[in-house]
ROTORKOL-426389 format. One record per residue: residue in one letter; x, y, z of N, C-alpha, C, O, CB in turn. Coordinates in steps of 0.001 Angstrom, whole numbers, plus 500000, padded with zeros to 6 digits. Glycine has a CB too. Layout:
# ROTORKOL-426389
AXYZXYZXYZXYZXYZ ...
END
This chain:
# ROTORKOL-426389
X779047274774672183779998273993671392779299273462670149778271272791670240780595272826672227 X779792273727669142779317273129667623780140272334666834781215272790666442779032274165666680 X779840271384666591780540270258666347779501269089665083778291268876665159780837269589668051 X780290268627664225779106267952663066779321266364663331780497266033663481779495268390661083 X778509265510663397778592263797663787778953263574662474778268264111661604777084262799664369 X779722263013662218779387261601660407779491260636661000779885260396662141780648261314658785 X779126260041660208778664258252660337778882257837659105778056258155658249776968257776660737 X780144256964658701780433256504657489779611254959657752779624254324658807782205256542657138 X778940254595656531778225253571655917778487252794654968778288253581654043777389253898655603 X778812251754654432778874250848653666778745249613653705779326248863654489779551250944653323 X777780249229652651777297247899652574778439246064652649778151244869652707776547248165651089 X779676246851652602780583245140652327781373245204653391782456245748653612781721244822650774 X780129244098654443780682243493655479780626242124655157779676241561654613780087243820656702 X781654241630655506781667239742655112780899239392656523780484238237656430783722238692654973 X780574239939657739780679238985658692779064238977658851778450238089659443781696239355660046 X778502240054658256777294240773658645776960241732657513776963242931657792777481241536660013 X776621241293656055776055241685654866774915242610655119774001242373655909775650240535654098 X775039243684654389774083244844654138773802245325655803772646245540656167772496244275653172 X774825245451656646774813245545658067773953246870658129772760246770658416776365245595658804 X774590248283657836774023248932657915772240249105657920771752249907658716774670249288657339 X771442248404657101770216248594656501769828246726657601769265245804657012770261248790654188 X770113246631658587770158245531659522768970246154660119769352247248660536771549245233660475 X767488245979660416766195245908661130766439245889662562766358244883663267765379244698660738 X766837247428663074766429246953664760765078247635664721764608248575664079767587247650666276 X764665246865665585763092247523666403762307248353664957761602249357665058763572249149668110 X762640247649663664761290249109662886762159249783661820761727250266660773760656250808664290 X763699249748662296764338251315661896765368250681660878765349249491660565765220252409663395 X766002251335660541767870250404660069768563250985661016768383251900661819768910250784658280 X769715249965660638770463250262662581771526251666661901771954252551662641772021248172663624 X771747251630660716772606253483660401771389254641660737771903255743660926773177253855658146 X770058254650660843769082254942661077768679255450662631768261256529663051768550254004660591 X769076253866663448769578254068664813770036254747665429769619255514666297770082253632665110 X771615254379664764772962255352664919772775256912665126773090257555666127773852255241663566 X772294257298664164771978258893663752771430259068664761772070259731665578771114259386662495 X770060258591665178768769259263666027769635259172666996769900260362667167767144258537666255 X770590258285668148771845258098669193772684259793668991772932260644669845773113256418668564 X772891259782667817773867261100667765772946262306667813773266263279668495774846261197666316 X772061262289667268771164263704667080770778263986669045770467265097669474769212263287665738 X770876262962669785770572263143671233771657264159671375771199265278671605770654261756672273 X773056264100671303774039265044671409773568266465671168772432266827670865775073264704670526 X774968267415671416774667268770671313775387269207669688775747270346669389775363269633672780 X775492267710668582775796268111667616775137269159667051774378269851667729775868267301667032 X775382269420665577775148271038665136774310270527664108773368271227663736776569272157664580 X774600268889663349774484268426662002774520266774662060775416266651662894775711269080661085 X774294265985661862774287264260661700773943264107660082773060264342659258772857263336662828 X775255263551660217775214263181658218776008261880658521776921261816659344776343264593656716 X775655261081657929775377259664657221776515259782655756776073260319654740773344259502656690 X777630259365655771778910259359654601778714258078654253778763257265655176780615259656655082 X778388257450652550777749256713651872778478256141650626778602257059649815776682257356651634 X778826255382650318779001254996648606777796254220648204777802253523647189780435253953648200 X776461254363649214775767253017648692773949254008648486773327254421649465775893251247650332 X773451254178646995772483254656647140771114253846647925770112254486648245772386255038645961 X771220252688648116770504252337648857770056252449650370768957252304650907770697251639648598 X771783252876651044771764253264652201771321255217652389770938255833653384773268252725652677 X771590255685650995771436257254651073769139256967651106768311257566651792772548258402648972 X769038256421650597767805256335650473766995255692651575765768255601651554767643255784649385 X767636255338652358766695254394654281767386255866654980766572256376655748767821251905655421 X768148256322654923768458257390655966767547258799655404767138259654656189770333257687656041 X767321258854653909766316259965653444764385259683654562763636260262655350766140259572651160 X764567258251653704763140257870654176762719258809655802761831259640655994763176255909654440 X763917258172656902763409258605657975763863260113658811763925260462659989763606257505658694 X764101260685657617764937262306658176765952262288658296766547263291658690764745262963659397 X766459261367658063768464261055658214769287261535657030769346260865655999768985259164658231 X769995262821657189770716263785656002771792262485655505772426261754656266771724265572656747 X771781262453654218772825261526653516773596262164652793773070263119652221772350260532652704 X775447261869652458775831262703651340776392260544650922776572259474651504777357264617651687 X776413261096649711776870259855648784777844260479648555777844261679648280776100259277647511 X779328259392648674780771259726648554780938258484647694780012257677647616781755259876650028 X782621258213646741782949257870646354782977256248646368782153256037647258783489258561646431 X783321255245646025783220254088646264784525253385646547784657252577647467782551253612645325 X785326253679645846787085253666646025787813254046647230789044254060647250787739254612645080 X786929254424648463788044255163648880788401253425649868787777252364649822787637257077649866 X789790253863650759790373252718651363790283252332653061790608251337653709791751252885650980 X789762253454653358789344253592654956787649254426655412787358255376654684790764254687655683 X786915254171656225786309255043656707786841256958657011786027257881656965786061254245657763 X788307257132657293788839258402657086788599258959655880787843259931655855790096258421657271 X789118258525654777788801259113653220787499258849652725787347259253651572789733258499652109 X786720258414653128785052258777653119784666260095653736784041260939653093784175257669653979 X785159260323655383784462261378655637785497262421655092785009263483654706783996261481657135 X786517262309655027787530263518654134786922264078653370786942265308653320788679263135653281 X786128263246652465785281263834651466784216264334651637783781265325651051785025263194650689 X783634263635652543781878264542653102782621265820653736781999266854653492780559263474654776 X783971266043654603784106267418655271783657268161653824782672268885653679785874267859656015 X784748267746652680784733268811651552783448269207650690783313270350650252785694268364650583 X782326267993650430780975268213650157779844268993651280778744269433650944780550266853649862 X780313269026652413780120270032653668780485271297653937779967272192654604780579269622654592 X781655271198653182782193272741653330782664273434654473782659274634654747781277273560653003 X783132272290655174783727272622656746784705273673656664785348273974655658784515271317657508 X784784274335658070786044274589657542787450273840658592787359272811659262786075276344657432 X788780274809658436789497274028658620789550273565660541790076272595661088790700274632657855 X788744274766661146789135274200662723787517273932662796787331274156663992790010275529664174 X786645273701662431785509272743662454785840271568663220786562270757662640785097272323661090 X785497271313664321784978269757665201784497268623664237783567269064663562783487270025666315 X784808267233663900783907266437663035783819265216664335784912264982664851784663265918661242 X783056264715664694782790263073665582782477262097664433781371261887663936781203263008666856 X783753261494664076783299260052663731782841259057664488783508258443665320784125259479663247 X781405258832664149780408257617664921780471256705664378780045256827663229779013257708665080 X780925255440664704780599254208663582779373253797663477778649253762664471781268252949663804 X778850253339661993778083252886661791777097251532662379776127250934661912778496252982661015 X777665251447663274777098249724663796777499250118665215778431249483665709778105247941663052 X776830251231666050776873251582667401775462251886667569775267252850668309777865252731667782 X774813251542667269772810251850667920772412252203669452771419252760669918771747250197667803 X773777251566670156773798252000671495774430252955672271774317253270673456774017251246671983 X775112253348671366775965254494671249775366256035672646774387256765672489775735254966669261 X776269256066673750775580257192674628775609258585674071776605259049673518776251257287676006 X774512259219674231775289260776673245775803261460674155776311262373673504774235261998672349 X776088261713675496776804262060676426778100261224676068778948261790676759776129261857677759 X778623260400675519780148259968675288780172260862673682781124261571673356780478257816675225 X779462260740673181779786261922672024780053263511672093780634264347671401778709261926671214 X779281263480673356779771265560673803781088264951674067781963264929673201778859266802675684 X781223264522675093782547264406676248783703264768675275784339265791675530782852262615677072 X784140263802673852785002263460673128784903264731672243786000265280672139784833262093672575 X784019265280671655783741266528671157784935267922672058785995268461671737781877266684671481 X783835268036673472784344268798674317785892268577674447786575269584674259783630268628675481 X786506267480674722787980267418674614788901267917673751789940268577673777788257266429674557 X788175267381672974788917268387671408789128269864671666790234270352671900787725268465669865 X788052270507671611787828271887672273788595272318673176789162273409673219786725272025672834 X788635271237674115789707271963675366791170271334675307791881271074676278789091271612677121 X791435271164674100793008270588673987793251270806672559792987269952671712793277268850674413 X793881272240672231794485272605671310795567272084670817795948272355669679794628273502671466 X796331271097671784797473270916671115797421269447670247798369268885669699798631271010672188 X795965269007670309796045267770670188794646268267668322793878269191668056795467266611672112 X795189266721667465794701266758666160793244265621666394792202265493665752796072266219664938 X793649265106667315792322264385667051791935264006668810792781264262669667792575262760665820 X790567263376669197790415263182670524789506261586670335788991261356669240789566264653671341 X789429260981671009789309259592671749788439259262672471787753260193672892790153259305672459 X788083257917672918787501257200674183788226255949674717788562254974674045786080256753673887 X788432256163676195788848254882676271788131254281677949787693255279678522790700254918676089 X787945253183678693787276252653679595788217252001680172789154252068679376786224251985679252 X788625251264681291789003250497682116788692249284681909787538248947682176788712250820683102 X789539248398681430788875246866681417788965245743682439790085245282682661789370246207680342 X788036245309683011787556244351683661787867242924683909787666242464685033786714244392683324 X788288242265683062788326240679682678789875240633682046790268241562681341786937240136681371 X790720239493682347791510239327682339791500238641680594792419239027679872791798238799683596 X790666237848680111789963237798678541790088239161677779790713239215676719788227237459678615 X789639239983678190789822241279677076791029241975677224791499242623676289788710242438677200 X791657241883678497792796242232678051793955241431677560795095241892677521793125242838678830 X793666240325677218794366239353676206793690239237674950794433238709674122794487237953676741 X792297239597674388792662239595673457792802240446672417792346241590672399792331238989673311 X793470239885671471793932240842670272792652242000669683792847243143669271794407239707668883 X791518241373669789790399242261668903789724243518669955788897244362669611788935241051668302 X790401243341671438790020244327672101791789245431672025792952245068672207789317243622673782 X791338246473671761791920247420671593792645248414672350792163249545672285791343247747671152 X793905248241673200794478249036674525794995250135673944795403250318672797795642248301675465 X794904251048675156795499252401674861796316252545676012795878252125677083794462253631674665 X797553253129675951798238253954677034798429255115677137799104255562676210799207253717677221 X797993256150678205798373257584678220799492258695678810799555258534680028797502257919678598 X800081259393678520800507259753679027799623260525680665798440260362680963801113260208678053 X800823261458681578800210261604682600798830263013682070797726263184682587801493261935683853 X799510263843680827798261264646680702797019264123679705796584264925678879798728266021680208 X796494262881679778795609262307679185796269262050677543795921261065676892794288263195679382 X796992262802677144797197262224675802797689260688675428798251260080676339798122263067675260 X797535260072674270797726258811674067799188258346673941799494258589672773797006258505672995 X800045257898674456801028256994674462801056256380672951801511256885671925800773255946675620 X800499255287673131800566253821672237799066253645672381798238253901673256801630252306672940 X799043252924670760797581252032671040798327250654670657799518250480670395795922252476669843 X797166249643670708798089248294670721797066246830670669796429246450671651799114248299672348 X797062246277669622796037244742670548796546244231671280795942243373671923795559243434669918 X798090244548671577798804243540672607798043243905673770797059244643673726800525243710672858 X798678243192675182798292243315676527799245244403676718800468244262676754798397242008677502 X798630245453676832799485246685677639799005247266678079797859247429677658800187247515677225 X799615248383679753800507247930679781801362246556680399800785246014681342800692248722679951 X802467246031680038802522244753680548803712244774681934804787245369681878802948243706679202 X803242244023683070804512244149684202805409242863683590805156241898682868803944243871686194 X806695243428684336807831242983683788808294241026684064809267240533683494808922244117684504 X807658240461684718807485239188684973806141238908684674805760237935685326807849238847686249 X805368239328684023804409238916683212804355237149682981803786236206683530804673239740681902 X805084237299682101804933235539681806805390234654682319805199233474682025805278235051680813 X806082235084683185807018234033684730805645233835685220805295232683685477808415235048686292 X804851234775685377803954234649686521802639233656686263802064232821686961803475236127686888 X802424234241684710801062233849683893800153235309684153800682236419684220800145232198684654 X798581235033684292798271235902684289796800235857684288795971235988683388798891236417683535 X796697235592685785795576235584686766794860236710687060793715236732687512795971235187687903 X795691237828686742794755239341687555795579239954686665796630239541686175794853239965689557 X794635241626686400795156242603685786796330243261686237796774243072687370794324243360685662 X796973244194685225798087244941686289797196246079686881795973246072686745799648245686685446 X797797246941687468797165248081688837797979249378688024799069249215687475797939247676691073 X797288250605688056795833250390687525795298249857686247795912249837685180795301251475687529 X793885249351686497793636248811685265793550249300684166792923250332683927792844248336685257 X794341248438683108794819249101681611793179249406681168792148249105681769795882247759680282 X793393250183679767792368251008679099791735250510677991792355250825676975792855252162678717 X790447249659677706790410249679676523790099250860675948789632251821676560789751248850676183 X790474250801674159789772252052673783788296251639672836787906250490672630790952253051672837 X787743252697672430786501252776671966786921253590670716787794254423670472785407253398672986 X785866252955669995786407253356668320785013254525668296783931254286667760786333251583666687 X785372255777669004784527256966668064786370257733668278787463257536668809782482258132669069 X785662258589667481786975259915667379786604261330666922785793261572666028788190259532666198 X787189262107667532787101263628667098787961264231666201788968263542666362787229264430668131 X788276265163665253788860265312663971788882266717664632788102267156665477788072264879662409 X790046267376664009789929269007663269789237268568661961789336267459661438791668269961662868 X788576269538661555788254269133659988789737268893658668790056268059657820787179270635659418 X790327270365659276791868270435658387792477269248658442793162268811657517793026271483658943 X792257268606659603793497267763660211792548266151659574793269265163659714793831268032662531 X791265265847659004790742265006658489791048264991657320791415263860657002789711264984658673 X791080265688656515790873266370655174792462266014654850792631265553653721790304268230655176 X793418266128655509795426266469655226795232264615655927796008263920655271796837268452656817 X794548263830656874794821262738656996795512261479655993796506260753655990793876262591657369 X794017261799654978794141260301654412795781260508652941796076259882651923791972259773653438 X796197261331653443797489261942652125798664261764653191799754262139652760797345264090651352 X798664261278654468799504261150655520800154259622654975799403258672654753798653261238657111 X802289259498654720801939257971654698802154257337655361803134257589656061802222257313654007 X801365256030655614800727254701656201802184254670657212803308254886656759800350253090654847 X801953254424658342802869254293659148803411252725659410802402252073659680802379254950660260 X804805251694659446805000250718659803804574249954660378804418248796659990805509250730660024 X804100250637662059803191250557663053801910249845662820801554248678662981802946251761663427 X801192251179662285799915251044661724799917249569660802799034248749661054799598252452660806 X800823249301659851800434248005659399800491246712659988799802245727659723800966247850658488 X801242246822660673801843245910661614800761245712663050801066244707663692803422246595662016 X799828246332663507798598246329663962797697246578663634796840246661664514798452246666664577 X797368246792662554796168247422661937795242248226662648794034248057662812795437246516661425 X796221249398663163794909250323663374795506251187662979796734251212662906794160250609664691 X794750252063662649794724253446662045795398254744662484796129255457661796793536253761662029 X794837255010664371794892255770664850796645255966664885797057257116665035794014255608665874 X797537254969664761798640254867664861799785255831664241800748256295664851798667253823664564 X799425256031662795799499256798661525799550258318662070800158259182661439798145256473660467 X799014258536663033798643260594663371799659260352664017800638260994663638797060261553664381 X799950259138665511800810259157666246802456259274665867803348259870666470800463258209666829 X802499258531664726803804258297663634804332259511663510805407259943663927803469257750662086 X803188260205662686803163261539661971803646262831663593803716264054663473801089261778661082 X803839262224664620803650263637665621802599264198665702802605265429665714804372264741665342 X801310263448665787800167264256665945799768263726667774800184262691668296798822263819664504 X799085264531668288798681263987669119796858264061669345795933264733668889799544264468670065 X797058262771670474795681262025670254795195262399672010795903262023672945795878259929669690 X794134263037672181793328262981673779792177262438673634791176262639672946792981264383674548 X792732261242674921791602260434675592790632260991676842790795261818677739792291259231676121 X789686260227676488788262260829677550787782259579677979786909258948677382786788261787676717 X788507259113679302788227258039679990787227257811680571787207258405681650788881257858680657 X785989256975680301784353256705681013784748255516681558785432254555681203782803256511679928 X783780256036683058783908254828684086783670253539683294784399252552683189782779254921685362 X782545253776682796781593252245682089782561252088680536783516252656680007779209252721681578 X781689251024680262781940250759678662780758250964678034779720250484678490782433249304678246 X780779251585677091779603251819676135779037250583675687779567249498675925779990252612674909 X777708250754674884776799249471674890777530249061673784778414249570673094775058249548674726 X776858247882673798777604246751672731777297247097671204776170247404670817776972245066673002 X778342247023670435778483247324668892777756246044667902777356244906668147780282247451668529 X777815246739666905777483245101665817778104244529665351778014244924664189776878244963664747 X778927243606665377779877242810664114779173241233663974779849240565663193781892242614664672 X778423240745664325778109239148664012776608239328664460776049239963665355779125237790665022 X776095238267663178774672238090663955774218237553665095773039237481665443773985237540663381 X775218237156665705774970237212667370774497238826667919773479239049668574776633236751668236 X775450239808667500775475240803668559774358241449668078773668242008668930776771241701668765 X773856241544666445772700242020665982771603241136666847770703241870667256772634241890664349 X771477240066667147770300239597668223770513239612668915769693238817669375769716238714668412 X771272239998669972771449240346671352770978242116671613770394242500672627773173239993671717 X771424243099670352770822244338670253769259244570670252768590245390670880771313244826669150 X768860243524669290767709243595668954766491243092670263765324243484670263767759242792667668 X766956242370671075766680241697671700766287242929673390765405242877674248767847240520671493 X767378243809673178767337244734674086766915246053673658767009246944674502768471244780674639 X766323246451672131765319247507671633764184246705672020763196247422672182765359247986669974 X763945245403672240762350244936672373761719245277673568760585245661673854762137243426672292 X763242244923674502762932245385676021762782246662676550762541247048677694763823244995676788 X763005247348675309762866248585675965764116249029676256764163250259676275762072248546677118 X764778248681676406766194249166676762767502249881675707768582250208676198766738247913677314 
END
């Protein structure tokens, strides 16, 4: 199976400034990221950039960079553009990795890859986990998915879904059965189907929750999930989670 990782990069995070080029253990954590993906059975790991500073820490340590535009409005129309400075073609595999995953398993990067592969009917492929705590599945910044019975995606949603029907008579002490899904923000692309994305328009939905993935669903595209027992390691958004990462490259872990 051949399949290319990107990792879109950019420097303007309000919560966590110049995140990317963020010092774990020695390295920069887009630096991280890559070496996480190159474990995979990818073909290629490229690093999608508007920032020459970040094209230049991923040169330093063997990390392929393409510098893309600065304008664009999503992480999608960044790598839209690296497919086309790549020269993909149109049924080319792409894994979008986010940039601020250092813990990232590369066995959850085949899995989501491989799905793609084995589900033609579907434009893009997924991750999603089982959640645990009655906290994440209330809140808004954790991310639910519902599937249909052949793994494809239903709905995504920050709400609590799915929800039983006396829900709020009851309150809401325990999960419903079985336990709902969070999802995990990597994704698998056709290349064609990346490239024809960001010219797709913005779905009601999609604004109205702000996620993205919503927009393919709008459009009649369909989305397959690749459900892992566990949850993948913890991401970066606050300098909390950057010292809690860092804290567990020291350990070795």
């Amino acid at each position: 199976m051949s399949f290319t990782v990107l990792i879109p990069a950019r420097l303007a995070s309000t919560r966590l400034p110049d995140k990317p080029l963020a010092d774990i253990g020695g390295l920069p954590m887009v630096v991280r990221v890559a070496h996480r993906a190159e474990q995979s059975g990818a073909a290629q790991v490229v690093v999608a950039t508007d920032s020459e500073r970040i094209a230049d820490a991923c040169s330093a340590h063997g990390v392929r960079a393409v510098l893309t535009r600065a304008d664009h409005p999503s992480g999608s129309d960044r790598l839209a553009e690296a497919c086309e400075q790549l020269g993909l073609e149109r049924d080319d595999l792409v894994l979008n990795v986010q940039g601020d995953e250092p813990l990232i398993d590369p066995a959850l990067i085949d899995a989501v890859a491989q799905l793609l592969r084995e589900r033609p009917q579907a434009s893009m492929s997924t991750a999603a986990h089982p959640i645990a705590s009655v906290a994440d599945f209330l809140n808004p910044n954790v991310v639910k998915v519902v599937l249909q019975a052949d793994g494809l995606a239903l709905y995504f949603s920050r709400a609590p879904i799915p929800w039983w029907r006396d829900g709020f008579a009851q309150g809401v002490g325990a999960l419903p059965e079985p336990a709902p899904l969070r999802h995990i923000g990597i994704y698998g692309y056709r290349a064609g189907f990346l490239r024809a994305f960001p010219r797709l328009p913005q779905a009601p939905v999609e604004s109205c929750e702000a996620l993205e993935q919503l927009r393919a669903l709008w459009h009649g595209h369909r989305i397959a999930v690749h459900v892992s027992a566990a949850a993948p390691g913890a991401g970066v958004d606050t300098p909390e989670d950057l010292e809690r990462v860092r804290a567990l490259f020291a350990a070795g872990q």
